[in-house]
C-alpha positions in Angstrom: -109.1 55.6 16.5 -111.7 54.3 13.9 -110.7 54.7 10.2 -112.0 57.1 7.9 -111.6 54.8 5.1 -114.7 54.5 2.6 -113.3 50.4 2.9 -113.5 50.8 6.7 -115.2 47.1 7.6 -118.5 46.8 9.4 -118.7 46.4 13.1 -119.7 42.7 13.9 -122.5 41.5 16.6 -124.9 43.5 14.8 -128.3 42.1 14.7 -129.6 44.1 12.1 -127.4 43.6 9.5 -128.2 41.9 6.0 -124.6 41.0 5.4 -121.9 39.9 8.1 -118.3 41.3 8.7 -115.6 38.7 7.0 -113.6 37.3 9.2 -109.9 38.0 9.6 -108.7 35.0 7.6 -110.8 36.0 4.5 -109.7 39.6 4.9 -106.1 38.3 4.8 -106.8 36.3 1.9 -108.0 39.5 0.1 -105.1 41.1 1.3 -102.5 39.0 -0.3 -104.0 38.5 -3.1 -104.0 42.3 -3.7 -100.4 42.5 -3.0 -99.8 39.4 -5.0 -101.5 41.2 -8.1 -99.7 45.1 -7.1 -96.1 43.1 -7.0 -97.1 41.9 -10.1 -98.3 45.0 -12.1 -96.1 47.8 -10.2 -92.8 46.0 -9.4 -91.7 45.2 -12.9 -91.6 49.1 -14.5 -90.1 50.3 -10.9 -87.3 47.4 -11.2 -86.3 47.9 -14.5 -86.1 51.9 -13.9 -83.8 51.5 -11.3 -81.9 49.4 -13.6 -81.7 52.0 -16.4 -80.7 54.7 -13.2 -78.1 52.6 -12.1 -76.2 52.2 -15.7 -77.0 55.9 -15.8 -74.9 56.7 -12.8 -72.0 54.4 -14.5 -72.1 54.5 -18.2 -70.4 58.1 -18.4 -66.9 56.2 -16.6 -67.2 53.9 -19.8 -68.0 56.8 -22.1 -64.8 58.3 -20.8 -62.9 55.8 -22.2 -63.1 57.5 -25.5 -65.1 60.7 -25.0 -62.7 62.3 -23.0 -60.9 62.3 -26.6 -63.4 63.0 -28.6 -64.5 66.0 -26.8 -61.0 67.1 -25.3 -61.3 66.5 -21.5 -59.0 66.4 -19.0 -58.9 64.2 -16.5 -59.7 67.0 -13.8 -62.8 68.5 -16.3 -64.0 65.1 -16.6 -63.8 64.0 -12.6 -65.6 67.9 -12.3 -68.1 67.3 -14.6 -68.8 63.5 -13.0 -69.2 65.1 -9.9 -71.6 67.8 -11.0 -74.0 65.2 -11.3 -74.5 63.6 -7.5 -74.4 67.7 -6.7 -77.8 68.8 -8.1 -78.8 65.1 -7.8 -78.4 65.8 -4.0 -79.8 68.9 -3.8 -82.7 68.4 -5.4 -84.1 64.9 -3.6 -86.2 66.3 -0.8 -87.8 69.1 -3.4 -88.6 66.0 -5.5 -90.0 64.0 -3.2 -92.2 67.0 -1.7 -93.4 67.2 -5.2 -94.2 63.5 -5.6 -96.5 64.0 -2.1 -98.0 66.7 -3.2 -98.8 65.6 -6.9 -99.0 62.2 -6.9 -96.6 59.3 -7.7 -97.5 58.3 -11.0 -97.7 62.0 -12.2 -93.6 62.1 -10.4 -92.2 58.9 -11.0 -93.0 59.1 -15.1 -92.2 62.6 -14.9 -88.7 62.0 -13.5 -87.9 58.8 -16.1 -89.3 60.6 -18.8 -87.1 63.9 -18.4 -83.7 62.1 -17.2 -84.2 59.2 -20.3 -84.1 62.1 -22.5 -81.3 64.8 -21.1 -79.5 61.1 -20.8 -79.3 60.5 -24.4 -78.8 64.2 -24.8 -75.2 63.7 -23.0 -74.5 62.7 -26.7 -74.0 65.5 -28.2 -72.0 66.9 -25.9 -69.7 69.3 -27.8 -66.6 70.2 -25.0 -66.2 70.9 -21.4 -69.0 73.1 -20.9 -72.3 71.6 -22.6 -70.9 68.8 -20.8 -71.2 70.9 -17.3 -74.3 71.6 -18.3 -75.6 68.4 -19.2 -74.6 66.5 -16.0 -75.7 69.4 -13.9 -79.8 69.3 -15.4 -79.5 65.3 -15.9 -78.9 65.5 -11.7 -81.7 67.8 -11.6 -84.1 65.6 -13.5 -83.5 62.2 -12.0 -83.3 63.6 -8.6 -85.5 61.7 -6.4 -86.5 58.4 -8.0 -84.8 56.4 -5.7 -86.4 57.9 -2.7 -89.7 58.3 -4.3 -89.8 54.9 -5.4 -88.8 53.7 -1.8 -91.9 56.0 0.0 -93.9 55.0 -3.2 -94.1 51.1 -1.7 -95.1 51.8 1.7 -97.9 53.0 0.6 -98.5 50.2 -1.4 -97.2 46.7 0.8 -98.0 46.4 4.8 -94.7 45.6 6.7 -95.4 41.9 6.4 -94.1 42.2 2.9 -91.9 45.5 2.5 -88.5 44.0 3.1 -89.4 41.6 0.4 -90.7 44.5 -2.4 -87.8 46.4 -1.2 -85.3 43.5 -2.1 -86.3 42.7 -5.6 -86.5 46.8 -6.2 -83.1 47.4 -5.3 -82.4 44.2 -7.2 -81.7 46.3 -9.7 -77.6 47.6 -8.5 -76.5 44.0 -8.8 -78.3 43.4 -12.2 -77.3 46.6 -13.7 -73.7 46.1 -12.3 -74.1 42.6 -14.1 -74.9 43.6 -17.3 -73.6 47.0 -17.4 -70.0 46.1 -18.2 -70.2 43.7 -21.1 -73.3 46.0 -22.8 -70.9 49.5 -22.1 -68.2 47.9 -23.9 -70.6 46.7 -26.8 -71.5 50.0 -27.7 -68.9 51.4 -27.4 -67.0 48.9 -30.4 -69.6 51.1 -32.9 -67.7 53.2 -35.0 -69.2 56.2 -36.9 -72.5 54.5 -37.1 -75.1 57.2 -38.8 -72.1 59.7 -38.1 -71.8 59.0 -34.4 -69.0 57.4 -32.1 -69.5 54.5 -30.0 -70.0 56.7 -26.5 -72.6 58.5 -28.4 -74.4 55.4 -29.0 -73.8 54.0 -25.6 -75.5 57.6 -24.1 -79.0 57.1 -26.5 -78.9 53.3 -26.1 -79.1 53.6 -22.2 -81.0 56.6 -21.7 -84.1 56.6 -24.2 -85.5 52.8 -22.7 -85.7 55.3 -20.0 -88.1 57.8 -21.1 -90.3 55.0 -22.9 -90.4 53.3 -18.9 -91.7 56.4 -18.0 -94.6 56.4 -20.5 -95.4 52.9 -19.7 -95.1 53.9 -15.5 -98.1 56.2 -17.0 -100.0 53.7 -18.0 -99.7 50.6 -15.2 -99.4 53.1 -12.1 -101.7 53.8 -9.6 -101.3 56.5 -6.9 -102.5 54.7 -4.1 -104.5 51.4 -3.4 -107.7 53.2 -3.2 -107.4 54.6 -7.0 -106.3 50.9 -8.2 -109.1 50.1 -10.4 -107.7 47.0 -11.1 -108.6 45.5 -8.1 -111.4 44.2 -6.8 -113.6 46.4 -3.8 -113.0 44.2 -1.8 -109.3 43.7 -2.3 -109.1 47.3 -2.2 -111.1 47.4 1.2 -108.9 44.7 2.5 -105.3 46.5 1.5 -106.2 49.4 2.8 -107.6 48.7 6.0 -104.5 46.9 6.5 -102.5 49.7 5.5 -104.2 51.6 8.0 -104.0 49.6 10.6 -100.3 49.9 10.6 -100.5 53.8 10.9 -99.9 54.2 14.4 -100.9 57.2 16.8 -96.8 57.3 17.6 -96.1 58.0 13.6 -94.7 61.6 12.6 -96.2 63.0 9.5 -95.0 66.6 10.1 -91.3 67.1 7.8 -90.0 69.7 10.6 -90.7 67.3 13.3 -89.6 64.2 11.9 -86.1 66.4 10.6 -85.4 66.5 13.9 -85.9 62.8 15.1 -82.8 61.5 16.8 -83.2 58.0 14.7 -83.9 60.1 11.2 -80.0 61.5 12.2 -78.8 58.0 13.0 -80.1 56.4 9.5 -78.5 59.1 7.7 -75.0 58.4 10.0 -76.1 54.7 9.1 -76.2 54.9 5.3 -73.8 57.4 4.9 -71.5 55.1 5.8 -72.7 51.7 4.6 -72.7 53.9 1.6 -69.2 54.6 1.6 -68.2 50.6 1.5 -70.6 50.2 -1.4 -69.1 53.2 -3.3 -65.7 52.1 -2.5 -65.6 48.8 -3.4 -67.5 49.5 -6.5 -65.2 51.9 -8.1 -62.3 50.3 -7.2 -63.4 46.3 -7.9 -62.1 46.0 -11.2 -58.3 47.0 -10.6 -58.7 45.0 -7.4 -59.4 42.0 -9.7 -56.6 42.9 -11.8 -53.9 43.3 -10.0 -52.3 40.2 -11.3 -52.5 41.1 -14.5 -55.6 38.5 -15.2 -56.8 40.5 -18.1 -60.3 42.8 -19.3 -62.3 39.7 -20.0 -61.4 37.7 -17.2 -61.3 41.1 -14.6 -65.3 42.1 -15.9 -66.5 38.4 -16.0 -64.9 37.9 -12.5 -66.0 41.4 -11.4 -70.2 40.0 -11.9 -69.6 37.0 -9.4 -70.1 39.8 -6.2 -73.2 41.4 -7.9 -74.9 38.0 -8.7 -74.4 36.8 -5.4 -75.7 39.7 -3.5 -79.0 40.2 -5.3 -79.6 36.1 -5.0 -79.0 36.6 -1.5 -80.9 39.5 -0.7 -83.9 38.2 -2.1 -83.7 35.7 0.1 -82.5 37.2 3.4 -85.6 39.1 2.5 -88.2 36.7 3.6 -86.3 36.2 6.6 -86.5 39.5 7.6 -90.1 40.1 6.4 -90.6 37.6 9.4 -88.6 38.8 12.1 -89.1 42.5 11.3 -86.5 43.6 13.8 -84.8 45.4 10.5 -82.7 46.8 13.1 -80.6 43.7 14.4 -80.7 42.7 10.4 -79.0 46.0 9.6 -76.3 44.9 12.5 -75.6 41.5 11.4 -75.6 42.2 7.4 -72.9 45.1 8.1 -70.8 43.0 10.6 -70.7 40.5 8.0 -69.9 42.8 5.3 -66.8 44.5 8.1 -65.5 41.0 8.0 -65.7 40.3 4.0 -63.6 43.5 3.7 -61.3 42.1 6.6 -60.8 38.9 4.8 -60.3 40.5 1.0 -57.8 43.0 2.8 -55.2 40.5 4.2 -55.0 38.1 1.7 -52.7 38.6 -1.2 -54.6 35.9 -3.1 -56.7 37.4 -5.9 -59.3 34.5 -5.0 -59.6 34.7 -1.3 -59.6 38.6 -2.0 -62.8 37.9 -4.2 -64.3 35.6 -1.7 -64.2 38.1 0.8 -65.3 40.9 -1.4 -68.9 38.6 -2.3 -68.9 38.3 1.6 -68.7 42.4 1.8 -71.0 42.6 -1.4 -74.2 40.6 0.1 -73.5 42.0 3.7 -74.1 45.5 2.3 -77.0 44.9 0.4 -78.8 42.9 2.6 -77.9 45.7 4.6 -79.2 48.2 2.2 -82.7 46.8 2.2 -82.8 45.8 6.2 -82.1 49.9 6.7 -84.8 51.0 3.9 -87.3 49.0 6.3 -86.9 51.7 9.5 -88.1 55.0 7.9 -91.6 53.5 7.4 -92.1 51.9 11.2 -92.3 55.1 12.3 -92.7 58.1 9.8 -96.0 58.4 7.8 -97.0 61.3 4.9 -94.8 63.6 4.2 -92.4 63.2 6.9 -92.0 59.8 5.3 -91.4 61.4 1.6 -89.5 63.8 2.8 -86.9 62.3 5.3 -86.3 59.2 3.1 -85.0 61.5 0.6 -82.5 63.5 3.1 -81.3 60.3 4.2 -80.6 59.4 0.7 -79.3 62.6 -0.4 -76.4 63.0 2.3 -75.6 59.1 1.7 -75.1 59.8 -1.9 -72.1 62.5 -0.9 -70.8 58.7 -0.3 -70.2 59.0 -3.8 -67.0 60.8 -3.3 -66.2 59.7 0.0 -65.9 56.5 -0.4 -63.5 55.9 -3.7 -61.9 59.1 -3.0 -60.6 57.2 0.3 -59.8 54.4 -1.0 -57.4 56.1 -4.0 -55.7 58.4 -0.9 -54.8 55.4 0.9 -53.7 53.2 -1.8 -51.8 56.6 -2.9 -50.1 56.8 0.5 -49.6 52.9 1.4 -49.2 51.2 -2.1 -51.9 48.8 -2.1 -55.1 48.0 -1.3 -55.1 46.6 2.0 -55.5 49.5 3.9 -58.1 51.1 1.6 -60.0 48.0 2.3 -59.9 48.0 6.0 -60.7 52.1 6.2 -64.2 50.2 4.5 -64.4 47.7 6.6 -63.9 50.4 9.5 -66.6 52.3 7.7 -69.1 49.1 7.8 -68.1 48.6 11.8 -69.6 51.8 12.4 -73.0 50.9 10.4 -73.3 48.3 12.2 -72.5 50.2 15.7 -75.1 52.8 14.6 -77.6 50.3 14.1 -77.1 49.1 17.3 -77.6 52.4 19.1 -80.7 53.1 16.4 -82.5 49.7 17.9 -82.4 50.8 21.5 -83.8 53.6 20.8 -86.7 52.3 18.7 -87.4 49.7 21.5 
């Protein structure tokens, strides 16, 4: 099928033509150089939002450390009112990313940072149990659907030959978030009764209004699609898209019913859900993991960033691999073996350094992971059955939330320590990387 595409390149061997077709190694020189200049101008405000989403998702278990206080929560209202959160956050993905199809992503995407930045900071004034309901219930509501928008966003931005790679340094932004998030949580919250408000106050508008100012700023740099980036050249436009184009094949589902139904949409949910619960698991529990010689705070937090900087160094390059390879699904079976084995190896070593050691093996085999399984969707879904299924894929994984720590406490509960909580992860990995192997028969 020829392309529609006002960029569409002009048929060679024509005689009559004043000015002849570029060849394929100039049109892939435009090509990169578009991407080159889109990483540069789109990737930094999608980065750091995730960044600010992430310490979002965590800075309310620091809060707690005084809040709970403050406001008079029990530890039950609190774990209630935590949860409420990944509820409407669920519910509310495949509605958002609908919406960012239908209206446009830099309309959605500074919509969603804008709204959550502010009903963020707003968890400050939190006056008891309920507001606090409340709050976490419409802060769910709000940032529902970045992730996933963000995720659909870039494929319509980078052909496959760089996805993996934009993909990596997006999601880049767990390990640096995880990195910084501890030492910056327990800075705020040291401020007492500054301008009449408590440290966990502070910690609430310090992390959640630099989101609403990204979302201004997403205003400003975004652009919906190649075709309305005006900073680019025509001809790097013309280039891009044709590209992008090209990769639409006659075998992609755009319907949302249709593609609901896919057998490998089911198996990347199975897929994530589970990697999901290792990821979930080990990062609730990492700390007291650390610590269960007694080694301190400071030394548990600064020990606690070794797994986080190592995965995202190793992602980013794992990434390039991939990008050439593109079989995403033997990279999502490898990355989640390893990570199996990292949990193996922190589970039957008393050692708090071997534990570590394997727990950095688990941490960059799950977010290599992460990025080789965010690949898929694309290879075969297109327009909205793209938008749509990347966000029910994400939404069920993120009832990993409370799977995967809530496993972990039962079994250290009923056993006494850690070593079987780790291997009921590394089981949990096992089967991501089983599912992966039944999702890349199918697909070939």
């Amino acid at each position: 099928m020829k392309s529609t595409s006002s960029y569409a390149l002009p048929h060679a061997g024509r005689a009559d033509m004043s000015v002849a077709a570029p060849d394929v190694q100039e049109q892939a020189q435009l090509c990169e150089r578009a991407v080159r200049k889109a990483s540069i101008r789109l990737l930094p405000v999608l980065l750091l939002g995730y960044i600010f989403s992430y310490l979002d998702r965590i800075n309310v278990g620091f809060a707690a450390l005084t809040m709970n206080h403050d406001l008079g929560l029990t530890s039950a209202q609190f774990g209630w009112g935590a949860g409420l959160f990944f509820v409407s956050y669920a519910l509310c993905e495949v509605p958002s990313n609908l919406a960012l199809h239908r209206f446009g992503a830099r309309l959605w995407l500074s919509r969603i940072m804008v709204t959550w930045g502010v009903l963020s900071a707003a968890m400050a004034f939190a006056v008891g149990p309920h507001s606090f309901y409340a709050l976490r219930l419409i802060l769910g509501v709000a940032e529902a659907g970045f992730f996933p928008s963000v995720a659909f966003y870039l494929t319509s931005w980078f052909p496959r030959a760089y996805r993996v790679r934009v993909l990596a340094w997006f999601t880049l932004g767990i390990p640096l978030a995880s990195v910084i998030g501890g030492p910056l949580s327990g800075a705020l919250l040291s401020i007492h009764a500054f301008m009449g408000l408590s440290g966990w106050q502070w910690l609430f508008i310090a992390q959640g209004l630099p989101a609403a100012v990204l979302g201004i700023w997403a205003w400003a740099v975004l652009s919906n699609s190649p075709k309305d980036a005006t900073w680019l050249s025509h001809e790097e436009r013309g280039a891009l898209v044709n590209q992008l184009e090209s990769e639409v094949t006659a075998s992609s589902t755009q319907s949302f019913r249709s593609a609901v139904a896919d057998p490998r949409v089911l198996l990347l949910t199975l897929a994530l859900f589970t990697l999901s619960t290792g990821i979930a698991g080990i990062g609730m529990w990492l700390p007291q993991i650390i610590n269960r010689e007694g080694l301190g705070l400071f030394r548990t937090g600064m020990l606690s960033t070794i797994p986080y900087a190592c995965a995202g160094l190793a992602m980013v390059v794992a990434a390039r691999w991939m990008d050439k390879g593109r079989d995403y699904a033997a990279s999502l079976t490898m990355s989640s073996a390893v990570a199996a084995l990292g949990f193996v190896v922190s589970a039957v070593s008393d050692s708090v350094g071997v534990a570590l050691v394997g727990i950095t093996i688990a941490m960059i085999g799950v977010n290599i992971a992460r990025t080789a399984l965010w690949a898929i969707p694309p290879t075969f879904l297109s327009g909205a059955a793209a938008a749509g299924c990347i966000a029910v894929i994400n939404a069920v994984a993120n009832c990993a939330g409370f799977a995967g720590p809530a496993m972990v406490g039962v079994v250290k509960e009923m056993t006494g320590s850690f070593t079987a909580g780790l291997m009921t992860l590394a089981v949990a990995l096992a089967v991501t990387a089983g599912l992966a192997i039944v999702l890349g028969r199918i697909r070939r």
